[in-house]
PyMOL Python script that loads the backbone (N, CA, C, O; Angstrom):
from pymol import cmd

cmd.read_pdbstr("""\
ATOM      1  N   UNK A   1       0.815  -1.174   0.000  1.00  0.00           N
ATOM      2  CA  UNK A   1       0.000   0.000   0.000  1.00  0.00           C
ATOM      3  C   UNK A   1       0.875   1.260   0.000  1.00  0.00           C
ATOM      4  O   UNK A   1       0.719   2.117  -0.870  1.00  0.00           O
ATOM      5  N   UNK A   2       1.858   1.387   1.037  1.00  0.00           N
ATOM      6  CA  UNK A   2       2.883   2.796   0.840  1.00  0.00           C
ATOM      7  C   UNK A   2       3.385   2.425  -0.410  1.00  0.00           C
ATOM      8  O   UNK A   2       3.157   3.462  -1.033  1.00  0.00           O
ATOM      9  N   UNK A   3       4.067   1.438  -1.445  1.00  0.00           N
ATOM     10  CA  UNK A   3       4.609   1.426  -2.202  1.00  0.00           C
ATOM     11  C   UNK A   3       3.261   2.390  -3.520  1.00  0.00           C
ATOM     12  O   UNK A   3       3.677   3.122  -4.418  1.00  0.00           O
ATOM     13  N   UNK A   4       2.366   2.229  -3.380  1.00  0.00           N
ATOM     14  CA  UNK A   4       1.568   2.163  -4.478  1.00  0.00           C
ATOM     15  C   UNK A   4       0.951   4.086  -4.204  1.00  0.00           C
ATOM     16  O   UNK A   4       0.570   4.858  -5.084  1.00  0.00           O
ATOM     17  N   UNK A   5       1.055   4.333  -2.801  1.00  0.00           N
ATOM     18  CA  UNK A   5       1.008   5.776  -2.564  1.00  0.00           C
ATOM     19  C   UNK A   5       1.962   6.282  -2.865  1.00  0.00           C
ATOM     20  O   UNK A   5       1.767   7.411  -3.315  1.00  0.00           O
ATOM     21  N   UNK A   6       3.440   5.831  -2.818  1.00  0.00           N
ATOM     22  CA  UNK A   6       4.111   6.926  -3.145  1.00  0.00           C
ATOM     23  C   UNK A   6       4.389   6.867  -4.713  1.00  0.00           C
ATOM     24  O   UNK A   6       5.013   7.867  -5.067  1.00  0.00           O
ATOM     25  N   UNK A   7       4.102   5.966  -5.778  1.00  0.00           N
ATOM     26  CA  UNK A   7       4.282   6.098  -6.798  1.00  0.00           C
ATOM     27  C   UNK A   7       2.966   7.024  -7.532  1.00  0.00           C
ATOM     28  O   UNK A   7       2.991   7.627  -8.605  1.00  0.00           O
ATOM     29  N   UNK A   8       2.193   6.936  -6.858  1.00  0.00           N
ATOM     30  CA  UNK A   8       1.332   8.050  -6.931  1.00  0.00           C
ATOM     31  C   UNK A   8       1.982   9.915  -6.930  1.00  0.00           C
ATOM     32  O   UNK A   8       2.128  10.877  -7.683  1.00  0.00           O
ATOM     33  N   UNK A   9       2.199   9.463  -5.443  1.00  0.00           N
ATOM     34  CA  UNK A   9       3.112  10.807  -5.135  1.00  0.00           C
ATOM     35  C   UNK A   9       3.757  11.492  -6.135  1.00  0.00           C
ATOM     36  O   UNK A   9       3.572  12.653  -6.502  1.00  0.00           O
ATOM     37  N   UNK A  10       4.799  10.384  -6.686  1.00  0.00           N
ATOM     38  CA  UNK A  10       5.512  10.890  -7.538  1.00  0.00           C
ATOM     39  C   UNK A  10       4.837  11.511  -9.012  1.00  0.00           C
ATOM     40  O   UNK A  10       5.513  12.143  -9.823  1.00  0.00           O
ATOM     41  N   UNK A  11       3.948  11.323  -9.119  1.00  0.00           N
ATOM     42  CA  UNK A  11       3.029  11.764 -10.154  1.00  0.00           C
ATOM     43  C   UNK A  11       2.610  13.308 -10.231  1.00  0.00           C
ATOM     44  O   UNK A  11       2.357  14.127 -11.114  1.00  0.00           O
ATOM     45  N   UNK A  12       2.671  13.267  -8.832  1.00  0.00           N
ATOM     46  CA  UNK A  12       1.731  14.944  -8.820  1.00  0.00           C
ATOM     47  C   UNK A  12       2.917  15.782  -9.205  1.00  0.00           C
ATOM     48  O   UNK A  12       4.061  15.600  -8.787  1.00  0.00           O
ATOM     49  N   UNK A  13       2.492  16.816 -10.131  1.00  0.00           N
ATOM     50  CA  UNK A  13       3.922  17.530 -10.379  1.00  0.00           C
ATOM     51  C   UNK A  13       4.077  18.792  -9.976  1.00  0.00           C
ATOM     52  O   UNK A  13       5.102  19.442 -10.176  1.00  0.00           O
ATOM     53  N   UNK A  14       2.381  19.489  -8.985  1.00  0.00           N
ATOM     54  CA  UNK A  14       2.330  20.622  -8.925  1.00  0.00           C
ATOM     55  C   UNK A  14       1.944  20.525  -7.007  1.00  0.00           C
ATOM     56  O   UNK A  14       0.816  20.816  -6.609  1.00  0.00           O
ATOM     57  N   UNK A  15       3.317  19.986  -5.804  1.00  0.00           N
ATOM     58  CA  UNK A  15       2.653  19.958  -4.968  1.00  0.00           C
ATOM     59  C   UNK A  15       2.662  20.930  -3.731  1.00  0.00           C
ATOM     60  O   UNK A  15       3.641  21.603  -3.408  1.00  0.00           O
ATOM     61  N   UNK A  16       1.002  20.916  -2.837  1.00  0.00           N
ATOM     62  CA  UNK A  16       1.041  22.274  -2.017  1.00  0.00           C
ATOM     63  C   UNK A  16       1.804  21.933  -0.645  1.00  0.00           C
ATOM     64  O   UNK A  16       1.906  20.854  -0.063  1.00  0.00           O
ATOM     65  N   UNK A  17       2.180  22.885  -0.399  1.00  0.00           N
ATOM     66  CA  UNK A  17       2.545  23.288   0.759  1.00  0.00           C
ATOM     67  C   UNK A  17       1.870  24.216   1.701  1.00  0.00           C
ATOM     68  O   UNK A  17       2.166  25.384   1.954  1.00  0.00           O
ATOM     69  N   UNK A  18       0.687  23.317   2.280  1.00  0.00           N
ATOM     70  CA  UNK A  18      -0.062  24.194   3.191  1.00  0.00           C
ATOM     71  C   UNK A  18      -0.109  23.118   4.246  1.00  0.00           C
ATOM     72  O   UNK A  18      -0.112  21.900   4.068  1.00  0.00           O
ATOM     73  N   UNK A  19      -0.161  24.122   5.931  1.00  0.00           N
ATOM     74  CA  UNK A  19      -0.474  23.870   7.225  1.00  0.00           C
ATOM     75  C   UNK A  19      -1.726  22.610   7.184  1.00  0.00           C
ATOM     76  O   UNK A  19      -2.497  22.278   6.284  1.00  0.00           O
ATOM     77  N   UNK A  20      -1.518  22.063   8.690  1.00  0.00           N
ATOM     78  CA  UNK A  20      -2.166  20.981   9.083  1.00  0.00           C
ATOM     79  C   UNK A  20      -3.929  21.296   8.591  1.00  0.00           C
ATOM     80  O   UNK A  20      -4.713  20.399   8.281  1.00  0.00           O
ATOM     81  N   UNK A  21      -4.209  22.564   8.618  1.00  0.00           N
ATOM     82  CA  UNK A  21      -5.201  22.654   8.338  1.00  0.00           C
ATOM     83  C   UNK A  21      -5.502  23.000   6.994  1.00  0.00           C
ATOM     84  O   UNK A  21      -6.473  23.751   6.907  1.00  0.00           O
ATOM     85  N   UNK A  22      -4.964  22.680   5.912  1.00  0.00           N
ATOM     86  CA  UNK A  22      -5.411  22.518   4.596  1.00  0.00           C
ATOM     87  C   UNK A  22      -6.249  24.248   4.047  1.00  0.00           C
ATOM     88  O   UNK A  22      -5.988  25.318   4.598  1.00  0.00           O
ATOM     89  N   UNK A  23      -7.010  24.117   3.146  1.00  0.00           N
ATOM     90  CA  UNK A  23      -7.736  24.717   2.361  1.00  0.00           C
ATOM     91  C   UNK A  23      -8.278  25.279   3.307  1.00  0.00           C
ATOM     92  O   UNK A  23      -7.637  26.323   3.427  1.00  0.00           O
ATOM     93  N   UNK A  24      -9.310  25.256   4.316  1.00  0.00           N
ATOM     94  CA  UNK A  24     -10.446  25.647   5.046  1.00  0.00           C
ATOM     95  C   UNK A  24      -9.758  26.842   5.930  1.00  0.00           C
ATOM     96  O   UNK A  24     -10.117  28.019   5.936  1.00  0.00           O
ATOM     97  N   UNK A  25      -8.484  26.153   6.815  1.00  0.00           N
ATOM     98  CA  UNK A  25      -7.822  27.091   7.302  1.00  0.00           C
ATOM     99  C   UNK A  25      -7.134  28.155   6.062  1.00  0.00           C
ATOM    100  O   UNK A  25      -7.609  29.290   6.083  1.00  0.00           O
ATOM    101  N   UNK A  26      -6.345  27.956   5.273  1.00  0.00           N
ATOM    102  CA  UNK A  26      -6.379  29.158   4.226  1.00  0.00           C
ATOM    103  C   UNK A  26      -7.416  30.071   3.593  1.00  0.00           C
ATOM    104  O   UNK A  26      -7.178  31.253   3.344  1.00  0.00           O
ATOM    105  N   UNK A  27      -8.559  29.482   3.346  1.00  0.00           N
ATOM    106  CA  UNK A  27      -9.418  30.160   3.039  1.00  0.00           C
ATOM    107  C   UNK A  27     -10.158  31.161   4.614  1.00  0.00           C
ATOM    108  O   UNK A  27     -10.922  32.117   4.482  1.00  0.00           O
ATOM    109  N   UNK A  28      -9.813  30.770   5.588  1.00  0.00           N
ATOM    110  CA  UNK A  28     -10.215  31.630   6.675  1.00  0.00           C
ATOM    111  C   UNK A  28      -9.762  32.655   6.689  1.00  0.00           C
ATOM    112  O   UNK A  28     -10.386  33.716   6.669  1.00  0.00           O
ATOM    113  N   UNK A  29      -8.128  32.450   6.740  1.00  0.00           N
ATOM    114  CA  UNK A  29      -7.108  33.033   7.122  1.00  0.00           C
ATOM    115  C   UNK A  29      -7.380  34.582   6.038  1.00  0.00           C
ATOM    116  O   UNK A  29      -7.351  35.730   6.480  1.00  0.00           O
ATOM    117  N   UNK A  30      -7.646  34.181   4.501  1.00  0.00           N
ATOM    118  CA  UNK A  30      -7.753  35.209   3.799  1.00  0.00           C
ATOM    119  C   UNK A  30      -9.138  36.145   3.623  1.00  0.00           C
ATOM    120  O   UNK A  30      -9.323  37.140   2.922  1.00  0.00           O
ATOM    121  N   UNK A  31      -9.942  35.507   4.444  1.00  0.00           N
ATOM    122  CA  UNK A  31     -11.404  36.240   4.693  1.00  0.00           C
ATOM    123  C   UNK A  31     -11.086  36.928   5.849  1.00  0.00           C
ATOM    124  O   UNK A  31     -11.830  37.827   6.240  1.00  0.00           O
ATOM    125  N   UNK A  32     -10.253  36.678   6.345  1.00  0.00           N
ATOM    126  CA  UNK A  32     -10.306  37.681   7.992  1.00  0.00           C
ATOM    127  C   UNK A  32      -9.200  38.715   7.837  1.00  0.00           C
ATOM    128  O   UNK A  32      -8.911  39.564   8.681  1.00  0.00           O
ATOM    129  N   UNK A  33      -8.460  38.491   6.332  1.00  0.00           N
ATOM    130  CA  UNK A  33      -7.359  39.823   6.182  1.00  0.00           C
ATOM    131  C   UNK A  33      -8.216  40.598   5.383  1.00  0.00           C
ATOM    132  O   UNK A  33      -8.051  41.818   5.377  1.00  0.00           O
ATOM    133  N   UNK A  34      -9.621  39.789   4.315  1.00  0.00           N
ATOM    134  CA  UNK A  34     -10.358  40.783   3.636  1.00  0.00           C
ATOM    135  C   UNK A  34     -11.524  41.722   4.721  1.00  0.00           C
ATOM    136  O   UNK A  34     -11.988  42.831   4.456  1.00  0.00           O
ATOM    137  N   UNK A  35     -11.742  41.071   5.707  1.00  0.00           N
ATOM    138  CA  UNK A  35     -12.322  41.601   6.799  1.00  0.00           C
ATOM    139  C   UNK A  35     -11.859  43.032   7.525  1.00  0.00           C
ATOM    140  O   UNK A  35     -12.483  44.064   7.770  1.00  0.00           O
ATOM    141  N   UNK A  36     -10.218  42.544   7.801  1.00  0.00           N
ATOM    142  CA  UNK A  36      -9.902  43.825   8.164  1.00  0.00           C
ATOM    143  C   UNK A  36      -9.479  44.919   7.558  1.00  0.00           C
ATOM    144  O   UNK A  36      -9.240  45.990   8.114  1.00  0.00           O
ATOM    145  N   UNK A  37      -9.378  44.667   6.383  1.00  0.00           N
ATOM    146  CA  UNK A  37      -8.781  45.338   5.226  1.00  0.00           C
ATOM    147  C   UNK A  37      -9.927  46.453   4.872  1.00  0.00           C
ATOM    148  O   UNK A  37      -9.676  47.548   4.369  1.00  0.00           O
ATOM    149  N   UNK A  38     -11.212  45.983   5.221  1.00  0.00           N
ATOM    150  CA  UNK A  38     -12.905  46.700   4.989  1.00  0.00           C
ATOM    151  C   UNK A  38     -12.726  47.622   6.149  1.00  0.00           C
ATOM    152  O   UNK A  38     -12.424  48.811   6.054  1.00  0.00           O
ATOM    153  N   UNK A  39     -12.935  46.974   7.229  1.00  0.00           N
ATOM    154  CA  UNK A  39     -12.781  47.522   8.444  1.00  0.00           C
ATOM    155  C   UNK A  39     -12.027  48.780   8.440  1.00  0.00           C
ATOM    156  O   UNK A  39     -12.331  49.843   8.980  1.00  0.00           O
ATOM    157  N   UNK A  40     -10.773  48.423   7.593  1.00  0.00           N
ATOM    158  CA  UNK A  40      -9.374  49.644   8.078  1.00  0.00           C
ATOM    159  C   UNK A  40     -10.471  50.884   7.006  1.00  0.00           C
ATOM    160  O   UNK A  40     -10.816  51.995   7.411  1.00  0.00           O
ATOM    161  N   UNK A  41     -10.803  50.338   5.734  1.00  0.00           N
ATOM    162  CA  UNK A  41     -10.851  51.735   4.979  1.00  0.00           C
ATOM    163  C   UNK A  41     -12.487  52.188   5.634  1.00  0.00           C
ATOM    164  O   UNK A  41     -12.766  53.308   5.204  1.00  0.00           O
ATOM    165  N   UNK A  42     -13.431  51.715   6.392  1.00  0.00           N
ATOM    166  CA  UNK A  42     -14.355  52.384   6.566  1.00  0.00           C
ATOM    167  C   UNK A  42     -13.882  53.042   7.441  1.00  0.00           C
ATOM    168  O   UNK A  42     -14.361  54.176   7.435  1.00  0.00           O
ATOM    169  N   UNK A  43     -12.922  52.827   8.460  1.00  0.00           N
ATOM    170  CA  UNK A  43     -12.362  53.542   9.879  1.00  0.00           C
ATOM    171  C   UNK A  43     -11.568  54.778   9.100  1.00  0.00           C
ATOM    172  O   UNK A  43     -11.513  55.878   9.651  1.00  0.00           O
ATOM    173  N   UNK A  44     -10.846  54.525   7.571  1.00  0.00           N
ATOM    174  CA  UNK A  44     -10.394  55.805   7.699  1.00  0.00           C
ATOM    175  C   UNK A  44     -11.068  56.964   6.682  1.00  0.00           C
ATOM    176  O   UNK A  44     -10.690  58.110   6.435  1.00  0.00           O
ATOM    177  N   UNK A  45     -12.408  56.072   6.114  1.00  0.00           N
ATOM    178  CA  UNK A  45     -13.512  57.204   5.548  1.00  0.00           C
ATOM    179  C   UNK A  45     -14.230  58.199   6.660  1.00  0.00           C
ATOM    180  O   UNK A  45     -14.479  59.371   6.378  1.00  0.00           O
ATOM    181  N   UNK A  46     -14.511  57.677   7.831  1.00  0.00           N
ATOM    182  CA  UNK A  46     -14.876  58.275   8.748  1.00  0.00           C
ATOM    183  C   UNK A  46     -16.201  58.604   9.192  1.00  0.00           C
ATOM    184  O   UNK A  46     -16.502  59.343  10.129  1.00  0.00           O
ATOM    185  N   UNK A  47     -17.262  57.721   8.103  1.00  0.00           N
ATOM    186  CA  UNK A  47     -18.631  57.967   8.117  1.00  0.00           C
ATOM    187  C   UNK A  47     -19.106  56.696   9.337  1.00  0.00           C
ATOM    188  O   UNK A  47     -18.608  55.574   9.237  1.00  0.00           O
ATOM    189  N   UNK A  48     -19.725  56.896  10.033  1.00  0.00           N
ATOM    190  CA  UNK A  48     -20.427  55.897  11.079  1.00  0.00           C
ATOM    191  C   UNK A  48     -21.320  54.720  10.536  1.00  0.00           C
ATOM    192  O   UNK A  48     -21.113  53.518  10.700  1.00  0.00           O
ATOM    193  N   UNK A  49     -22.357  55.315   9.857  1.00  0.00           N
ATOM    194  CA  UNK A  49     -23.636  54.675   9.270  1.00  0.00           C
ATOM    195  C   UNK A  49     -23.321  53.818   8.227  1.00  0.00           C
ATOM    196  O   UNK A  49     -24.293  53.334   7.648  1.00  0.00           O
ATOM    197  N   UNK A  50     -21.901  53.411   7.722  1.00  0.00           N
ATOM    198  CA  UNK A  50     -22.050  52.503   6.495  1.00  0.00           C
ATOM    199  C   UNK A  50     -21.758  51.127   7.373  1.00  0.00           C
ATOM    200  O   UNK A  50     -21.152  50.849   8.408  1.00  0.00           O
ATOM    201  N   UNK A  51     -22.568  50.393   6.322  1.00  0.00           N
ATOM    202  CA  UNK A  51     -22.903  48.979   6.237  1.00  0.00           C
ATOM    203  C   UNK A  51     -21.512  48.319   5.811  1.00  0.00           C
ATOM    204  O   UNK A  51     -20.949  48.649   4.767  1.00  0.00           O
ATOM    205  N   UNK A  52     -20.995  47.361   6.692  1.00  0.00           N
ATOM    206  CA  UNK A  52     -19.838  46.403   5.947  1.00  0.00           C
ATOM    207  C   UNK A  52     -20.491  45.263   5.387  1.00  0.00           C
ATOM    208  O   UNK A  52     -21.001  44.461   6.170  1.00  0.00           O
ATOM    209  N   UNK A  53     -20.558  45.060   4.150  1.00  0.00           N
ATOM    210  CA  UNK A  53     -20.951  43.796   3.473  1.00  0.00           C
ATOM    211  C   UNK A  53     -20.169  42.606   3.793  1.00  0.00           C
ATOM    212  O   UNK A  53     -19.096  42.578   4.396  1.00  0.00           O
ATOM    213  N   UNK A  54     -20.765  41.727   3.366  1.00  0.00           N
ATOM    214  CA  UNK A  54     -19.935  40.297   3.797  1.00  0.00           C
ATOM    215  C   UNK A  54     -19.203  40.238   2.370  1.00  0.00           C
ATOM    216  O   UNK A  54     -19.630  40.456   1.236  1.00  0.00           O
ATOM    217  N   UNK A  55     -17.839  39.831   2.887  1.00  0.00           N
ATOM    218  CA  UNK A  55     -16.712  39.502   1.873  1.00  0.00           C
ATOM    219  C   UNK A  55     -17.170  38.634   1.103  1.00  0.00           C
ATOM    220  O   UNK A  55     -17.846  37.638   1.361  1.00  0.00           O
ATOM    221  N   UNK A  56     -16.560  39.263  -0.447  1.00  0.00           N
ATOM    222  CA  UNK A  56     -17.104  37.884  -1.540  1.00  0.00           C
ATOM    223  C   UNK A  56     -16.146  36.558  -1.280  1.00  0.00           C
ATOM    224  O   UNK A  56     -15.298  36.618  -0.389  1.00  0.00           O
ATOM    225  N   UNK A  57     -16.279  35.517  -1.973  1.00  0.00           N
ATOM    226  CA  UNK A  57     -15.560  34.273  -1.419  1.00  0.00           C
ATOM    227  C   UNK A  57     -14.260  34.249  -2.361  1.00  0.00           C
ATOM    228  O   UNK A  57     -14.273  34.245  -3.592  1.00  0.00           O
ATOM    229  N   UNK A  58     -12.993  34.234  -1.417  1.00  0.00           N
ATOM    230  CA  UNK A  58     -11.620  33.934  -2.295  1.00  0.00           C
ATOM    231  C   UNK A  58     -12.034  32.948  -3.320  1.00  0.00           C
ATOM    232  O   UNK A  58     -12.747  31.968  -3.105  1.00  0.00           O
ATOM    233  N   UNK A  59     -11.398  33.385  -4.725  1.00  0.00           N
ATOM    234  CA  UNK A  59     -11.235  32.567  -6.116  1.00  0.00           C
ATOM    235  C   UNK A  59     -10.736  31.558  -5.959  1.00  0.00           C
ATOM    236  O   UNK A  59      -9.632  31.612  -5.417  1.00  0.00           O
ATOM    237  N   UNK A  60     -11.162  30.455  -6.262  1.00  0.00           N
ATOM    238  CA  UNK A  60     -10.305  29.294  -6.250  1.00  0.00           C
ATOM    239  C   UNK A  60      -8.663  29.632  -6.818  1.00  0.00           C
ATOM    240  O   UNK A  60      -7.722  29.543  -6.029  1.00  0.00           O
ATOM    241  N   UNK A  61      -8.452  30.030  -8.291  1.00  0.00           N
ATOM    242  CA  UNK A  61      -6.433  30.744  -8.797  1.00  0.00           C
ATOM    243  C   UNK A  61      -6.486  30.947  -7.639  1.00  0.00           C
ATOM    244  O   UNK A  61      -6.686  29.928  -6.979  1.00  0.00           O
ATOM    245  N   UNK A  62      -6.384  31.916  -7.051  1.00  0.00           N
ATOM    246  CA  UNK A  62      -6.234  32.444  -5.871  1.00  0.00           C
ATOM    247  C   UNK A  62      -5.201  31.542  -4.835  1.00  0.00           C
ATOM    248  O   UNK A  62      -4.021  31.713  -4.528  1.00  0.00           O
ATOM    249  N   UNK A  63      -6.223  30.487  -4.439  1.00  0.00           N
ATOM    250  CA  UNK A  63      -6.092  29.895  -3.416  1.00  0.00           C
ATOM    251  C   UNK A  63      -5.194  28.990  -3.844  1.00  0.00           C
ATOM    252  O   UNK A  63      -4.373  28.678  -2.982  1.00  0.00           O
ATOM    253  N   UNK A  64      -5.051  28.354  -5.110  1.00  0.00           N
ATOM    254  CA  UNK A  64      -4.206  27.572  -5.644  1.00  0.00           C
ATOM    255  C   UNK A  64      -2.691  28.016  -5.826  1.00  0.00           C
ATOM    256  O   UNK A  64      -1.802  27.202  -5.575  1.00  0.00           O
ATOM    257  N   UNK A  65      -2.378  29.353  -6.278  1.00  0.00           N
ATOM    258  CA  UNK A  65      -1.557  30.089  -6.351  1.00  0.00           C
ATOM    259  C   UNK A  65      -0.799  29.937  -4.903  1.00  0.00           C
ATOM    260  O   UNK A  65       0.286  29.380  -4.742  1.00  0.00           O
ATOM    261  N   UNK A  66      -1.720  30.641  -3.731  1.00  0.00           N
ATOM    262  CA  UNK A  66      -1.177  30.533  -2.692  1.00  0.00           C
ATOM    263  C   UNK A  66      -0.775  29.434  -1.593  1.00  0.00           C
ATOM    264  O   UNK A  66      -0.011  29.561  -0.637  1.00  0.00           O
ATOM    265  N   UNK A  67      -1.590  28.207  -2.053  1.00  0.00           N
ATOM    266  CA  UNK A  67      -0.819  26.752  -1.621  1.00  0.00           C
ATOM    267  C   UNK A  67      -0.089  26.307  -2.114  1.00  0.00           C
ATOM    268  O   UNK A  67       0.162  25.156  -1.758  1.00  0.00           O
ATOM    269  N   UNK A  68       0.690  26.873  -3.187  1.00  0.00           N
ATOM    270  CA  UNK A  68       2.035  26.067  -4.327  1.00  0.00           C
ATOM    271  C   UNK A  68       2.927  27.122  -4.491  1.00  0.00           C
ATOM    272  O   UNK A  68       3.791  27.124  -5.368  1.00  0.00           O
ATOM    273  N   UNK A  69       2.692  28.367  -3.373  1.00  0.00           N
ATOM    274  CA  UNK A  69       3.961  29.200  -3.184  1.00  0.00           C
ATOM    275  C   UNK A  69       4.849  28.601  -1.835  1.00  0.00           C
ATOM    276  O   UNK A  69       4.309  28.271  -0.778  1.00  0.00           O
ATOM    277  N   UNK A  70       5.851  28.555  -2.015  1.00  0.00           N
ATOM    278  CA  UNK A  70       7.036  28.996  -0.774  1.00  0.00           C
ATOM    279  C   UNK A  70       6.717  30.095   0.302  1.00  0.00           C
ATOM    280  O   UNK A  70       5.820  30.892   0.026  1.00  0.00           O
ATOM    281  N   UNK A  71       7.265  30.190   1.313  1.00  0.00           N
ATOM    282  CA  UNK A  71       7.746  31.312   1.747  1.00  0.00           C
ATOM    283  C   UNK A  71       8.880  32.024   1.704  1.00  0.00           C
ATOM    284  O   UNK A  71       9.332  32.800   2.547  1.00  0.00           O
ATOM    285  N   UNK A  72       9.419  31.622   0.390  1.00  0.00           N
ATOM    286  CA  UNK A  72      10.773  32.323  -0.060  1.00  0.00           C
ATOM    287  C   UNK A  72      10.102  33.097  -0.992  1.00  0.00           C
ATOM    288  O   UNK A  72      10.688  34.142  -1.273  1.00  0.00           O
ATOM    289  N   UNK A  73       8.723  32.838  -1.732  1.00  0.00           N
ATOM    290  CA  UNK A  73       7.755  33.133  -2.834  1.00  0.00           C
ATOM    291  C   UNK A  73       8.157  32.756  -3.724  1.00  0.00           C
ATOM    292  O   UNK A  73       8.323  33.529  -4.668  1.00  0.00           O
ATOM    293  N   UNK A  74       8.481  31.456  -3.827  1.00  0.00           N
ATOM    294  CA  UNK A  74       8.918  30.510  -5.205  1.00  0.00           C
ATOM    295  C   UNK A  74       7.968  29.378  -5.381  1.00  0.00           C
ATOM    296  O   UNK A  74       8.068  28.376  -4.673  1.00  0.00           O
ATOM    297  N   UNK A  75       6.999  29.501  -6.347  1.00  0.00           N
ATOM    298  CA  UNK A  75       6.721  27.751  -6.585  1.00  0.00           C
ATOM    299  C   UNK A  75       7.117  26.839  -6.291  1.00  0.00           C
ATOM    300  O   UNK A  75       8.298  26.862  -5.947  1.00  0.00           O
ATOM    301  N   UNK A  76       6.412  25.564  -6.252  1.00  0.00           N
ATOM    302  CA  UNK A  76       6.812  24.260  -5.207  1.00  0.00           C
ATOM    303  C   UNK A  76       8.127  24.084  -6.786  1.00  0.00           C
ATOM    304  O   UNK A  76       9.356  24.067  -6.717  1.00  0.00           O
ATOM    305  N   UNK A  77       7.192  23.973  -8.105  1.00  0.00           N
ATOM    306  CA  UNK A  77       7.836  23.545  -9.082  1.00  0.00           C
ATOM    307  C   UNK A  77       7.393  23.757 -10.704  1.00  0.00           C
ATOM    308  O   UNK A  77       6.247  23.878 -11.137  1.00  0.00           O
ATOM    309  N   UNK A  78       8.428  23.762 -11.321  1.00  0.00           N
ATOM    310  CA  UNK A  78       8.583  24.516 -12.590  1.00  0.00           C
ATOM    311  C   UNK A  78       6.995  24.410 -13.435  1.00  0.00           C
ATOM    312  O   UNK A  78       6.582  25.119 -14.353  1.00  0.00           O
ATOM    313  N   UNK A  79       6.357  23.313 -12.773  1.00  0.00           N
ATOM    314  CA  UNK A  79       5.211  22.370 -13.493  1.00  0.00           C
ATOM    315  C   UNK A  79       4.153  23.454 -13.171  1.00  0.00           C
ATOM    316  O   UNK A  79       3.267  23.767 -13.966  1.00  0.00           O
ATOM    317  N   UNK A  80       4.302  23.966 -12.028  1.00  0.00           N
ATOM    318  CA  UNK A  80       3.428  24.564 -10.870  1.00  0.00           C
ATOM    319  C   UNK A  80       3.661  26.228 -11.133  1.00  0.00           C
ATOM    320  O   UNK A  80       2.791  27.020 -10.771  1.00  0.00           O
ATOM    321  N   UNK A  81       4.776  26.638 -11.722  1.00  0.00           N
ATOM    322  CA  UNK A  81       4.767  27.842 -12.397  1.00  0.00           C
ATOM    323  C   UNK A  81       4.119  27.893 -13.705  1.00  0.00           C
ATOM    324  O   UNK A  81       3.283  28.794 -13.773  1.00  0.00           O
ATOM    325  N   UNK A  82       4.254  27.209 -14.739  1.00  0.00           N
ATOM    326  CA  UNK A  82       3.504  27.282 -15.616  1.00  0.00           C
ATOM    327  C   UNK A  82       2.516  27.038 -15.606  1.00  0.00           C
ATOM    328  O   UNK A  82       2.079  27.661 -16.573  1.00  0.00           O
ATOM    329  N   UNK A  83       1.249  26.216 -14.917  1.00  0.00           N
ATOM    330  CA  UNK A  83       0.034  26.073 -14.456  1.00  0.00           C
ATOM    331  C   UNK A  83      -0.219  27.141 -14.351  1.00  0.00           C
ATOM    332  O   UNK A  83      -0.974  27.498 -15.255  1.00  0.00           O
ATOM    333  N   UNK A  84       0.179  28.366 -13.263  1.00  0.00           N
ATOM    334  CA  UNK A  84      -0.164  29.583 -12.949  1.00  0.00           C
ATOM    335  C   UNK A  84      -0.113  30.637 -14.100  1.00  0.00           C
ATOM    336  O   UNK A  84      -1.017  31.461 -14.231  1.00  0.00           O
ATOM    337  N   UNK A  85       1.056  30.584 -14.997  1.00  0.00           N
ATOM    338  CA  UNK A  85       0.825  31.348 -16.205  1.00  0.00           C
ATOM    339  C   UNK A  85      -0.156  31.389 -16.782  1.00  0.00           C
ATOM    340  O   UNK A  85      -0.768  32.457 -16.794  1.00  0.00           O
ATOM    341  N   UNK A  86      -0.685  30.233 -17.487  1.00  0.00           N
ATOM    342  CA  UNK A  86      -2.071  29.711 -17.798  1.00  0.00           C
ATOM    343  C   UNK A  86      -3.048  30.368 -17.367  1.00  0.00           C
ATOM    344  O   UNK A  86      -3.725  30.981 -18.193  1.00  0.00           O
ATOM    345  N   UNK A  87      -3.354  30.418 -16.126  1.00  0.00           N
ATOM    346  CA  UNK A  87      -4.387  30.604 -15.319  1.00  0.00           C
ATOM    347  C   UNK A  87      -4.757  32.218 -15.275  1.00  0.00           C
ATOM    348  O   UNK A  87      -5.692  32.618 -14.582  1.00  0.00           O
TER     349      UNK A  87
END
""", "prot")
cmd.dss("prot")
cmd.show_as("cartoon", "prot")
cmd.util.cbc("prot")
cmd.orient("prot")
């Protein structure tokens, strides 16, 4: 069974590098920077009475982009840069 997963493995040519908590936690993580990001510019329009809408939902590119970056900001791999060109 590991033999037959990792020849799998070796298949994927574009792979992510995201935390224990996958997708769900990334996709949080970037609704609560679009959250405050609303927050900051109504605080520095200065009007009281406006309504904060609910954030539209991160793009899937998006999210894909940002699980197959580094934190050096390099793609996992060359396969995984050109995917993104595409896109």
């Amino acid at each position: 069974m590991r033999k037959k997963a990792q020849a799998i493995q070796k298949q994927n040519t574009a792979p992510r590098v995201l935390s224990r908590g996958g997708y769900e936690y990334l996709e949080n993580k970037l609704m609560d920077e679009k959250r405050k990001k609303k927050l900051e510019e109504v605080a520095q329009s200065g009007s009281t009475n406006t309504v904060i809408d609910p954030s539209s939902p991160i793009r899937r590119r998006v999210k894909w982009k940002i699980a197959r970056t580094k934190k050096t900001r390099q793609m996992t791999s060359e396969a995984a840069e050109k995917l993104l060109r595409r896109l």
